[in-house]
N, C-alpha and C positions, 0 to 999 in steps of 0.2 A: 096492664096498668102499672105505671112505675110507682113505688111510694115514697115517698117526701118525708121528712122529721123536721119536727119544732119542738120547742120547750113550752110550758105551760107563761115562762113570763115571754116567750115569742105570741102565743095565741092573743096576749093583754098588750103588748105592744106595737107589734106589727099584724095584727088582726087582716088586713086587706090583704098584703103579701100572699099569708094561710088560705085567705080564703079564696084567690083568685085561682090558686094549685089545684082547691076542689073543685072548683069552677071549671077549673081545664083537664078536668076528668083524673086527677093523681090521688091517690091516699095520700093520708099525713096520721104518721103515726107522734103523738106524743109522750112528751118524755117529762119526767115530773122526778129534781134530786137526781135526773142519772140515770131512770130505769124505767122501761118501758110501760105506761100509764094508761092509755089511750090510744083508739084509732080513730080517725074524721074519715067516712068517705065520703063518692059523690053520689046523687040520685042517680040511679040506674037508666033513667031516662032524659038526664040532663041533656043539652047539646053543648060542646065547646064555648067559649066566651071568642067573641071574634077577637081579631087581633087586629090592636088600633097603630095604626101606620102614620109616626112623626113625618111630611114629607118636609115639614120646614128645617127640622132638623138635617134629613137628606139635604136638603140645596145650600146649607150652610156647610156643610160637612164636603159638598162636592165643589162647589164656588167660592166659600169663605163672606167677606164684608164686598166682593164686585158688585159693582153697579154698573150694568150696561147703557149705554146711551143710545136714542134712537136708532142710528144707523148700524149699530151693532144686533140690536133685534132685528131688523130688519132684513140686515144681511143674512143672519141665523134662518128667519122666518119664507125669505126665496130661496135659501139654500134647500130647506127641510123642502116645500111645496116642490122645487125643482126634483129634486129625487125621486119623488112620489108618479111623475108622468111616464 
């Protein structure tokens, strides 16, 4: 289990961030003026928080603003089927 640090004003600000760490099975030790204050951990029986997958982000990131036009799907779409037999 790795452990993670915040600050007591990280805990008041960024709250989600903290708590998604515990969420994902890490300690977070806190820290209050500089010196160690606190430790959060998780339930021992917790399970992971799944991990949410941007894929629109992916096709923007791999394609940009293109816009294919029919015969371009198309083409793509018997190419991909053709492979497949």
């Amino acid at each position: 289990m790795s452990t993670k640090s915040a600050t007591v004003a990280d805990l008041r600000n960024n709250f989600r961030r903290v708590s998604a760490w515990i969420e994902n099975g890490e300690a977070v030790e806190i820290t209050k003026r500089g010196r160690r204050f606190a430790r959060l951990l998780p339930v021992a029986n917790a399970l992971p928080k799944p991990v949410k997958i941007d894929f629109a982000g992916q096709l923007r990131a791999t394609w940009g603003k293109k816009v294919f036009s029919q015969a371009e799907v198309r083409a793509m779409r018997e190419a991909e089927l053709g492979s497949q037999s």
